[in-house]
C-alpha positions in Angstrom: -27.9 -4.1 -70.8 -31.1 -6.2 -71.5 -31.0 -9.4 -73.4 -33.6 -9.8 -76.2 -34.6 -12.9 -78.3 -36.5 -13.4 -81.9 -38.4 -17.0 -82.8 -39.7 -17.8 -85.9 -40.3 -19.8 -88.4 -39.8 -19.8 -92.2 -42.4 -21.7 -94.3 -43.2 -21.7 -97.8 -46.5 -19.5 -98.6 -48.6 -22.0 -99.9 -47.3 -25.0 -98.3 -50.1 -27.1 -98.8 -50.9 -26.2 -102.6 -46.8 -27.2 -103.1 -47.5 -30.5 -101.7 -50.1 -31.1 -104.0 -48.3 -30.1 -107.0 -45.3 -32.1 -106.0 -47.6 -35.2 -105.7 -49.1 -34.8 -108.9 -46.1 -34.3 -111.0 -44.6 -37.5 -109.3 -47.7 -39.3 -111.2 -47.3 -37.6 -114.4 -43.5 -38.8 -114.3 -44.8 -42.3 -113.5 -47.2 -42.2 -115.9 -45.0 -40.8 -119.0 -42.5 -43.7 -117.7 -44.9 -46.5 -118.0 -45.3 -45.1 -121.7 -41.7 -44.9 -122.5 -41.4 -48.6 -121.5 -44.3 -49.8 -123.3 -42.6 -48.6 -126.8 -45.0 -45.2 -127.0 -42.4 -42.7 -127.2 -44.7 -40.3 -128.9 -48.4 -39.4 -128.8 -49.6 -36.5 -131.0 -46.7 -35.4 -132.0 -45.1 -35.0 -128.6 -41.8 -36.4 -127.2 -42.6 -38.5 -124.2 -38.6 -38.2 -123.1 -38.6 -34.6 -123.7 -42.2 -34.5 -121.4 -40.8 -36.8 -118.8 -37.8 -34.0 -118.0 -40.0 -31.0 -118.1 -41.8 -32.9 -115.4 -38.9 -34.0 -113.1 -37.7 -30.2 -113.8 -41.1 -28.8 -112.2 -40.6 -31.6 -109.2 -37.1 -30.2 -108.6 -38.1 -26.6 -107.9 -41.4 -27.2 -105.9 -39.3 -29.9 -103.9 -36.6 -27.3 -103.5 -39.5 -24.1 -102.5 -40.1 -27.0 -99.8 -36.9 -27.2 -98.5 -36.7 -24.9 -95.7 -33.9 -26.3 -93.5 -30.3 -24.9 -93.3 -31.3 -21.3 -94.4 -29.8 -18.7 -92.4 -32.0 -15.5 -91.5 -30.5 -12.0 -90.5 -32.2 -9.3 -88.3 -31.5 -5.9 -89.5 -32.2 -2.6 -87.5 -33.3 -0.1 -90.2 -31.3 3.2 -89.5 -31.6 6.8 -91.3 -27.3 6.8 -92.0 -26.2 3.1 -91.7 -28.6 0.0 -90.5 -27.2 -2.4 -87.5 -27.3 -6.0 -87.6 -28.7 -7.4 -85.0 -27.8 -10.9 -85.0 -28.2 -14.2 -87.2 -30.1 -17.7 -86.7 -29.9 -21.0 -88.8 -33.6 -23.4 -89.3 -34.0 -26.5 -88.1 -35.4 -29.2 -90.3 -38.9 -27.3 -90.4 -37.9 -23.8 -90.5 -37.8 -23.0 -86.9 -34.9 -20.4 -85.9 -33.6 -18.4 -83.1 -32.0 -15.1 -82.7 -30.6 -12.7 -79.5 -29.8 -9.8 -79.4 -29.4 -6.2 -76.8 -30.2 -2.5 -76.6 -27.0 -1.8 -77.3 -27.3 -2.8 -80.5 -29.8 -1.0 -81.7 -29.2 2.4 -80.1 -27.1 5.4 -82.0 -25.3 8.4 -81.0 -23.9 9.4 -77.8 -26.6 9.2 -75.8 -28.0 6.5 -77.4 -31.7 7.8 -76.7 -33.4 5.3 -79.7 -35.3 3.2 -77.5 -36.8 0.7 -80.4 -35.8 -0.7 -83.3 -37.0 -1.1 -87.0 -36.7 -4.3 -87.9 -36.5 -6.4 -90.8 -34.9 -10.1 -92.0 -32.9 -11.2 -95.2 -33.1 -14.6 -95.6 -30.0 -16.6 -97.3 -29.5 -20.6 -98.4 -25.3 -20.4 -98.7 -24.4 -17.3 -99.6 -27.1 -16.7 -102.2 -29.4 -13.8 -100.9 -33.1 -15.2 -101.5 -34.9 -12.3 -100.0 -35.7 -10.0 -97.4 -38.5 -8.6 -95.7 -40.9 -5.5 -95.0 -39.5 -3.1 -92.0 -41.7 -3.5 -88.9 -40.9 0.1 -87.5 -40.6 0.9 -83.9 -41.1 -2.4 -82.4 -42.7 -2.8 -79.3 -39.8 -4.5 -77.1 -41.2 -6.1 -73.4 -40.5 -4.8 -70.6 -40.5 -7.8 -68.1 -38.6 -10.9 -67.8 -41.2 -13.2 -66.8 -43.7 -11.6 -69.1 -45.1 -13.9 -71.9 -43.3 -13.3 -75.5 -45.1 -11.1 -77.0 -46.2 -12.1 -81.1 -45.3 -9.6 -84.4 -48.2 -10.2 -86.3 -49.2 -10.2 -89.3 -46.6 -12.4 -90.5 -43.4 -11.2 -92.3 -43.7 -11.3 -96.2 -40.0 -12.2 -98.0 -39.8 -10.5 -101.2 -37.4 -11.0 -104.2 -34.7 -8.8 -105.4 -36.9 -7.3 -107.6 -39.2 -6.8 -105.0 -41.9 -9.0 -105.9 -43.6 -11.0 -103.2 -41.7 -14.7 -102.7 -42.5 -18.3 -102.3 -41.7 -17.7 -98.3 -42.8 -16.0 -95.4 -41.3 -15.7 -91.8 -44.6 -16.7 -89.3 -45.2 -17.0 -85.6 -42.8 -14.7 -84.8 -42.5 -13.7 -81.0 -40.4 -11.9 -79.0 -39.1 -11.9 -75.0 -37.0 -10.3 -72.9 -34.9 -13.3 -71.2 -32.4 -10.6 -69.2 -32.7 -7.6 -67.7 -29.8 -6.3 -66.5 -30.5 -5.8 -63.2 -28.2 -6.7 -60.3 -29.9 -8.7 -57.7 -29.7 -6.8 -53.8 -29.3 -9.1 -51.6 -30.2 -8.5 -47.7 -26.6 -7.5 -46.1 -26.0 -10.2 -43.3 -23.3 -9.6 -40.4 -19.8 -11.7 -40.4 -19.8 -14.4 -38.1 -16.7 -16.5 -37.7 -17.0 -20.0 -38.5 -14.7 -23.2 -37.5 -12.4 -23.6 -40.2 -11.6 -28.0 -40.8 -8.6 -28.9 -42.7 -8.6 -31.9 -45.0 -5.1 -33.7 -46.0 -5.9 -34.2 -50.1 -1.9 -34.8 -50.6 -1.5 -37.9 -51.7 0.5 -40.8 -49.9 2.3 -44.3 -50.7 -1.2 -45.8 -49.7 -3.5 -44.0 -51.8 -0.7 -44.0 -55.3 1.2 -46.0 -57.2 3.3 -46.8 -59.9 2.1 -48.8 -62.9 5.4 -51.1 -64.0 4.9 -53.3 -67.3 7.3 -56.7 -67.9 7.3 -57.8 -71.3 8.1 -61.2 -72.3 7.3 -61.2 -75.9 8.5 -58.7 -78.8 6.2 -55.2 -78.2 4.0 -54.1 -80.5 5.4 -50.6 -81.7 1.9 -49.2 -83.1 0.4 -49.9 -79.8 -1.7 -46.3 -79.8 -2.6 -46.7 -75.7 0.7 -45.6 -74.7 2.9 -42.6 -75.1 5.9 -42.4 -77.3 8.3 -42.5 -74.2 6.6 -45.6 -73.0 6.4 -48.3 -76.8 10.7 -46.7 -76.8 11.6 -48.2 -73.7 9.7 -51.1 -74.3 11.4 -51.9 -77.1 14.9 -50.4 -75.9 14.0 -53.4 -72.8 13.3 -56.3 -75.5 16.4 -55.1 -78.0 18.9 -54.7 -74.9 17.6 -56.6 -72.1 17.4 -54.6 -69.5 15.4 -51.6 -68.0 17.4 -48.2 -67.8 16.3 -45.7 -65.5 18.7 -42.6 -65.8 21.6 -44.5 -65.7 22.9 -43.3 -69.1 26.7 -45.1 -68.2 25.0 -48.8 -68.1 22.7 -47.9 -71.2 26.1 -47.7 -73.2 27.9 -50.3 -71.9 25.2 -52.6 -72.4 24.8 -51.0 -75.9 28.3 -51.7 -76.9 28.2 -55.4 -75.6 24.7 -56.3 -77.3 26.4 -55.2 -81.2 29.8 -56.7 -82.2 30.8 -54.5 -85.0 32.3 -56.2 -88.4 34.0 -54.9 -90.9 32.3 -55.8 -94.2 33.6 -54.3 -97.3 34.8 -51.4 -95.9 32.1 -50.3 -94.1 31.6 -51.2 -90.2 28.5 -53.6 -89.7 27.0 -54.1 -86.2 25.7 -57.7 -85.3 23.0 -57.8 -83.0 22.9 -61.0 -80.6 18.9 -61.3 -80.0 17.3 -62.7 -76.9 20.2 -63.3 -74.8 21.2 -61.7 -71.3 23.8 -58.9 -71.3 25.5 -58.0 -68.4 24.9 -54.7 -66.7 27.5 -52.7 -64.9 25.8 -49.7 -63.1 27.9 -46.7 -60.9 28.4 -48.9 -58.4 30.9 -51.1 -60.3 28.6 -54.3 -59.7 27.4 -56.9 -62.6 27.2 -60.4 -62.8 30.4 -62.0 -60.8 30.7 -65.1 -58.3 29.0 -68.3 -58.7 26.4 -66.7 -60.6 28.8 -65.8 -63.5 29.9 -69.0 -63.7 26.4 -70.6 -63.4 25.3 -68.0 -66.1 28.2 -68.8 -68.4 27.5 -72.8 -68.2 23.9 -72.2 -68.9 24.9 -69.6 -72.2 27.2 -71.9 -74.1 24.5 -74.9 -72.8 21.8 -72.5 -75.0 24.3 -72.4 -77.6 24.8 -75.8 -78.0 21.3 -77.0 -77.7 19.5 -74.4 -80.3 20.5 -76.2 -82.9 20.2 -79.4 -81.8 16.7 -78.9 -81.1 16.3 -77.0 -84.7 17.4 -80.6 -85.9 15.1 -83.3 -84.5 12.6 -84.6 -86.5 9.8 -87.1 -85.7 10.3 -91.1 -85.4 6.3 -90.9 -85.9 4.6 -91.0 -89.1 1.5 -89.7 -87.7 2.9 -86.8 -85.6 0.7 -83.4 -86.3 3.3 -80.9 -88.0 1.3 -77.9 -85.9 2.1 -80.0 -82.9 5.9 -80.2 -83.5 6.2 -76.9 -84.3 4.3 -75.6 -81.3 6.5 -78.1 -79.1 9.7 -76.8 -80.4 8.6 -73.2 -80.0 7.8 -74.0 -76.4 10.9 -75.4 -75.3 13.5 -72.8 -77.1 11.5 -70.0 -75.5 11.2 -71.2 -71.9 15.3 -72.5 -72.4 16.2 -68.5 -73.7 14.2 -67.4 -70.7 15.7 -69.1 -67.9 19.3 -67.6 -69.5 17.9 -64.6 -69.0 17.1 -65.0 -65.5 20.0 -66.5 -64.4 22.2 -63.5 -65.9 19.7 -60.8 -64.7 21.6 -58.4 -62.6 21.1 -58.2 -59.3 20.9 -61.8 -58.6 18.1 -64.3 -60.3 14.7 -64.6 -58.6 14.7 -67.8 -57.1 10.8 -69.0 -57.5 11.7 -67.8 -61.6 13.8 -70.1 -61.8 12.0 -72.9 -60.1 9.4 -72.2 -62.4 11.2 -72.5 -65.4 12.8 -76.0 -64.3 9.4 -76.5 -63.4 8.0 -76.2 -66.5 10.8 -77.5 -68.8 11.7 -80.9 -67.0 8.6 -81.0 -64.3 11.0 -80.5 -61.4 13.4 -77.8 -59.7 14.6 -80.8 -57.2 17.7 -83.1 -57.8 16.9 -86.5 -58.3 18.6 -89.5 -59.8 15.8 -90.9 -62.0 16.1 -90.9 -65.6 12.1 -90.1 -66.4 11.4 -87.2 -68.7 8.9 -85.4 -67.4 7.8 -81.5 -67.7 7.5 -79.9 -71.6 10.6 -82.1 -72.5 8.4 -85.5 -72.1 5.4 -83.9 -74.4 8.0 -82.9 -76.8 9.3 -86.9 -76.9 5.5 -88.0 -77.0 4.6 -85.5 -80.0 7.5 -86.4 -82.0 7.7 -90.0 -81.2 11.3 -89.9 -79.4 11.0 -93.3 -77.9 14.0 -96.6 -77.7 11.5 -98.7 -79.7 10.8 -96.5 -82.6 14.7 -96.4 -83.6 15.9 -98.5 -86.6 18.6 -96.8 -88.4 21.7 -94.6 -87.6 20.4 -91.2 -88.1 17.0 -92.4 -86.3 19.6 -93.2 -83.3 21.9 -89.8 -83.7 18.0 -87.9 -83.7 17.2 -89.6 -80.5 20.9 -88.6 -78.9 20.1 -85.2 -79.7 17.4 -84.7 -78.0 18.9 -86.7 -74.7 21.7 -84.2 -75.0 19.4 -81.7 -75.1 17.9 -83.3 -71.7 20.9 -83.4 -69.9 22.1 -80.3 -70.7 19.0 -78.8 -68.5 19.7 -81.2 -65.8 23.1 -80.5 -65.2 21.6 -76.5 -65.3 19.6 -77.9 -62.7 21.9 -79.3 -60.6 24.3 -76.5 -60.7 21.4 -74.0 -59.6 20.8 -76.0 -56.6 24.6 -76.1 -55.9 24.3 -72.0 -56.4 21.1 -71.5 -53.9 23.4 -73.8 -50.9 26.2 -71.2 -51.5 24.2 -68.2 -51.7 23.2 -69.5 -47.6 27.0 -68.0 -47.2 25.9 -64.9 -47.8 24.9 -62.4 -50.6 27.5 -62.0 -53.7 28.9 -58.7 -53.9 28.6 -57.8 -57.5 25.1 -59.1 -57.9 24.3 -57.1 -54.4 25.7 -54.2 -55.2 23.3 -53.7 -58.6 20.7 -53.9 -55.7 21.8 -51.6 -53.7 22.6 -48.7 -56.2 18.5 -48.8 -56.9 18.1 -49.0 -53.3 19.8 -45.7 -52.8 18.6 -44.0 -55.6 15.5 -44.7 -54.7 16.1 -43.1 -51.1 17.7 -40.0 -52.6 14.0 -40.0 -55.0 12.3 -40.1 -51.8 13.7 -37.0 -50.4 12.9 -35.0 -53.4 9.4 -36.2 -52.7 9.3 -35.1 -49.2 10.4 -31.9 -50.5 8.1 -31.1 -53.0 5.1 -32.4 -50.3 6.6 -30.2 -47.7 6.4 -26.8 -50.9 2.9 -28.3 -51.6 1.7 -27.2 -47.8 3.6 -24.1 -48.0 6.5 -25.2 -45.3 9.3 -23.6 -47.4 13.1 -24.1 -47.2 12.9 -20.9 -44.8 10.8 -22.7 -42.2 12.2 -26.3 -42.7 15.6 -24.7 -41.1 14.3 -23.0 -38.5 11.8 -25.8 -37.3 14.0 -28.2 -34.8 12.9 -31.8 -34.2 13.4 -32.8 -30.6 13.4 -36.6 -30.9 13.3 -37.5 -27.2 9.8 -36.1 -27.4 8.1 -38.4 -29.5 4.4 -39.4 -28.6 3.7 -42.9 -29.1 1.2 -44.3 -31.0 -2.2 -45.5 -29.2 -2.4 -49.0 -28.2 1.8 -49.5 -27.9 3.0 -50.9 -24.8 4.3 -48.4 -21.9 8.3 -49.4 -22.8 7.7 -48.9 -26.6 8.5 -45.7 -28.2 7.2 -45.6 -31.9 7.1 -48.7 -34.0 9.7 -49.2 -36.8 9.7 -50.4 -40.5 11.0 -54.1 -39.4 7.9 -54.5 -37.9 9.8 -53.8 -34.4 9.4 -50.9 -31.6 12.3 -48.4 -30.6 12.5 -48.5 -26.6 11.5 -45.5 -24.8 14.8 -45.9 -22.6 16.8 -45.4 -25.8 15.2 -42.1 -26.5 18.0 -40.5 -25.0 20.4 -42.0 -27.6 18.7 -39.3 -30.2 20.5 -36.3 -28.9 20.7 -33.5 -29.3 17.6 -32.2 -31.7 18.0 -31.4 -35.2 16.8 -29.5 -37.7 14.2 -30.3 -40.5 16.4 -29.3 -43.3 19.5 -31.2 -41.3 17.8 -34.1 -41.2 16.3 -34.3 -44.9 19.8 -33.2 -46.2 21.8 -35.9 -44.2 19.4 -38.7 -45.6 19.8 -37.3 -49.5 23.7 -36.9 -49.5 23.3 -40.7 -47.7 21.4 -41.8 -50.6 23.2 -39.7 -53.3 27.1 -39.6 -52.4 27.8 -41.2 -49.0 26.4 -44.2 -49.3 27.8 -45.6 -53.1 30.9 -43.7 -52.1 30.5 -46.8 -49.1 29.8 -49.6 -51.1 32.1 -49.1 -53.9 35.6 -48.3 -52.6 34.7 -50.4 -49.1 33.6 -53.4 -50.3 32.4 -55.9 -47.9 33.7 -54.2 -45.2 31.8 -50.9 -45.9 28.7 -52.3 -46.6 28.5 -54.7 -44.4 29.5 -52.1 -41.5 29.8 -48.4 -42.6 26.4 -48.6 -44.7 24.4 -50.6 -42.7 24.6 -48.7 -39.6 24.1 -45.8 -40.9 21.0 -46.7 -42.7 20.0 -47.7 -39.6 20.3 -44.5 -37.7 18.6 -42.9 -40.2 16.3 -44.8 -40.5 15.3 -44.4 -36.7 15.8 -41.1 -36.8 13.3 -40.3 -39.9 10.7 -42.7 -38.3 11.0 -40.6 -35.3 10.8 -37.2 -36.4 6.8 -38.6 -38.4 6.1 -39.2 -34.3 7.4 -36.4 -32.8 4.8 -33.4 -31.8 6.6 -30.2 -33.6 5.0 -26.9 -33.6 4.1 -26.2 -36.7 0.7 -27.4 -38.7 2.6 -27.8 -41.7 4.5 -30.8 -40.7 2.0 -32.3 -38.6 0.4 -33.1 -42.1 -0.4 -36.3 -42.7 0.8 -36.7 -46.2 4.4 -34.9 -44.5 4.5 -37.4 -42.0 3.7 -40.4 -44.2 6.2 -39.4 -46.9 8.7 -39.4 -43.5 7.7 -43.3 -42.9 8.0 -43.5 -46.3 11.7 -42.6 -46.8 12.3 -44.6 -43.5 11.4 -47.7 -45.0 13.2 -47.4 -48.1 16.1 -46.8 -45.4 15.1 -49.9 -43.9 15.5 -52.0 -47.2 18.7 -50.5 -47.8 19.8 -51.7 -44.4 18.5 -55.3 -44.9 20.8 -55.3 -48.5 23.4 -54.5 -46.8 23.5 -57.3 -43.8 23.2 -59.4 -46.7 27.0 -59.1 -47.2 29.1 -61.4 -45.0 32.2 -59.6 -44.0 35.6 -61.1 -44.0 37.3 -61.5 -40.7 40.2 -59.1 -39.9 43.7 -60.4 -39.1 43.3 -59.6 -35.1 40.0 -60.8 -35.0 41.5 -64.3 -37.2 44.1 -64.4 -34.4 42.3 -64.4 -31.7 40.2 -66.7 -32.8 42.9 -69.3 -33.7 44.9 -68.5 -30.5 41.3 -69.3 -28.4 40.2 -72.4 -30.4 36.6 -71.1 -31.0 36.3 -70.3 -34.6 32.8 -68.7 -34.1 30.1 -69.6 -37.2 28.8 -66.4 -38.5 25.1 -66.5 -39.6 23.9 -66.0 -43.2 21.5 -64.6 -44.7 19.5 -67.0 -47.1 17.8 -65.7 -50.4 14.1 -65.5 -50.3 12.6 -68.5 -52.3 
């Protein structure tokens, strides 16, 4: 099939004679316009008006004969029985237009023996036909790609419906042949085995990661740069307080304690308490208990009480800026609501949070005995003017009482926080812990899924990840370890090579992979909530750590297979070993209490041994 294509270009037929007359007729118009304005509406018995729109009438349609852009022309093949269109072009802004078209199109019957076509255009602005053209019959086509277009001369006359000659013509009209058909032969050349390289595209924990946004301000719902899922969990966060992340149990709970239904009227009204923390009980039975429910139960009714307190003061000074005040006040009820917040948040607060917020609100997170103001609370006195020498009358004093009340009521927060940090040295709580560890083993029990679908993604199937067996007492060390050191572990430590023997006998790929999910999924919450101390502190941790060495040892051990020698297999494998790792370092966290054989012996020997505590990060 060979490829065909028609330029030309439509152009009024006496171009330059139209410009002329459109130029004269615009100073006719001016020059009947002047007359209109100078009061000479008439001369000789003509109407000026009625001369001034025969005039802009004449201007219309020679400016419109000029108009040659936007009119679509038609190629037509002129056939004895029924005529073939050939294709269609649009102009350009002067009149230039482009049509393609094959053999195929052209040709009739079976054989299709017509070897030119009879050609000729109909040229339309809309759908309004304004005329068509002469046939040009049998139409010498080229035979060449590369040969120069050849021109259809004379030009193409358009004529109008009643077949007299038109204001256009279709000029420099060419045509090419741009393809021929023809398949290119190229030279056959002999098969010669090349080196195949693989390249590891999968992608690891190095080269992704998550993108995690913390609000700390109402969200904007018509925020258009993220998706729908994303602005409802924001706001689901700010409403509730807390993230949710499948955990459809603690989304209820915490539902039902953030609206306190009323009856009102007959009808059941719910009562939302804004901006305040609300405890989150997840699978694992843990919340806020201990000395952090206490400390966050002081520091609630202390928000309670000093809301409206600080609502109440008013400036001893005259001059104080209103702005000022207001943007004082709003400073020191958000930063009191946040440090709530924090010291409810499940899981324990975050120590260097809470610093911060002490920090800010009274300049230090340190105990002392002095009496200065300092921090947010000391530009709040300066602003309003909250100062011994500026009181005078009763209510002047009770203002200033407030806002000392007010200052105490953080100190005393302060204090106690300090006396909750020196008791967390004992040893991690077990309700705020165990928050943390249900996310820790989720997350494990995420991580084997991934493994999974990496392992599918390199085509080593469920099929081959039971046959394949993992012989860990063949690991290869890494270059550059010392001669006693095995592989090197998430802690930052090495596994001894004259332990190796400890990791008998081999398993399976699919063994091992299973073992670490049901750890993740059902063992170890099953652990940590009917053991308690004991089984988390003992049961869990240990075997967190033997899988984790064994997982870290099977992403070093030389198996026969390509497909797990993978590096993104073998780094999703280090991976999952060190979210083992963390779970393992939760865990020790918890102090467990002594048994009643271990208590006697102890007593009976006189050496009450001092157990050593973990202290929270600061």
């Amino acid at each position: 099939m060979k490829i065909y294509r028609i330029r030309g270009q439509v152009s009024p037929v006496q171009e330059n004679n139209i410009k002329t007359e459109v130029q004269t007729l615009k100073n006719s118009i001016k020059e009947v316009e002047t007359k209109i304005k100078s009061g000479n509406s008439s001369k000789g018995g003509i109407n000026l008006e009625t001369q001034l729109g025969e005039l802009k009438g004449k201007l219309r349609a020679a400016q419109a004969t000029l108009v040659v852009a936007g009119l679509r022309v038609e190629m037509w093949d002129n056939d004895e029985r029924l005529d073939d269109r050939l294709g269609a072009g649009k102009t350009d802004s002067v009149g230039l237009f482009e049509i393609k078209f094959t053999d195929e199109d052209f040709r009739q019957g079976f054989l299709g023996l017509k070897w030119t076509p009879n050609i000729f255009f109909n040229v339309y602005q809309g759908r309004e036909l304004l005329g068509f053209s002469e046939t040009r019959e049998n139409l010498t086509l080229p035979s060449e790609v590369e040969e120069p277009p050849l021109p259809l001369n004379p030009a193409f006359v358009i004529f109008n419906e009643d077949e007299t000659p038109s204001d256009y013509i279709i000029a420099n009209v060419t045509i090419d042949l741009i393809d021929d058909g023809k398949v290119e032969e190229r030279p056959r050349q002999d098969y010669q085995e090349q080196p195949i390289t693989v390249y590891d595209i999968l992608p690891t924990a190095n080269s992704t990661f998550k993108l995690t946004t913390q609000t700390s301000s109402l969200t904007n719902i018509d925020n258009n740069n993220g998706s729908l899922e994303q602005m409802l969990n924001s706001v689901l966060s700010e409403v509730l307080g807390q993230n949710f992340k499948g955990d459809p149990k603690a989304f209820v709970n915490t539902l039902n304690q953030s609206f306190t239904p009323k009856q009102t009227n007959g009808r059941t009204e719910y009562e939302w308490s804004p901006r305040t923390y609300v405890g989150v009980q997840n699978d694992l039975g843990g919340t806020v208990s201990g000395a952090q429910a206490s400390l966050y139960h002081r520091a609630k009714i202390a928000l309670k009480d000093a809301m409206p307190l600080l609502d109440k003061l008013y400036s001893l000074n005259r001059a104080a800026d209103r702005q000022n005040m207001e943007a004082m006040r709003a400073i020191i009820r958000t930063e009191m609501i946040e440090l709530v917040n924090e010291l409810g948040a499940s899981g324990g607060p975050r120590v260097q949070r809470v610093d911060n917020l002490f920090q800010v609100l009274i300049g230090s997170a340190e105990d002392d005995d002095s009496d200065e103001i300092r921090g947010q609370l000391k530009n709040l006195a300066d602003v309003y003017g909250l100062t011994c020498d500026r009181v005078n009358t009763v209510d002047e004093e009770q203002n200033y009482g407030n806002f000392l009340i007010i200052r105490d009521y953080l100190v005393s927060l302060r204090g106690s926080w300090n006396d909750y940090i020196e008791d967390s040295e004992s040893g991690a709580f077990v309700g705020p812990q165990l928050v943390l560890l249900s996310q820790a083993l989720s997350t494990i029990a995420e991580s084997v899924q991934d493994v999974y679908r990496i392992m599918d993604m390199v085509f080593l199937g469920a099929a081959d990840r039971q046959a394949i067996s993992i012989d860990f007492k063949t690991v290869k060390s890494p270059s550059g370890m010392p001669i006693d050191e095995a592989f090197p572990l998430p802690d930052g430590t090495a596994y001894l090579k004259k332990d190796l023997a400890k990791l008998v006998p081999p398993m399976t790929v699919e063994g091992l992979l299973t073992w670490a999910w049901r750890f993740g999924a059902e063992e170890g919450p099953a652990l940590a909530k009917a053991g308690g101390k004991l089984g988390i502190a003992e049961a869990l941790a240990e075997t967190a750590e033997k899988l984790m060495i064994l997982v870290q040892a099977a992403s070093f051990t030389p198996v026969r297979n390509t497909a797990f020698r993978r590096e993104g297999v073998l780094r999703a494998l280090r991976d999952l070993s060190f979210q083992l790792y963390q779970v393992k370092e939760l865990a020790k966290q918890i102090i467990p209490p002594s048994t009643n054989n271990q208590a006697t012996e102890q007593l009976s020997t006189g050496k009450i041994s001092s157990l050593k505590r973990i202290a929270p990060s600061r």
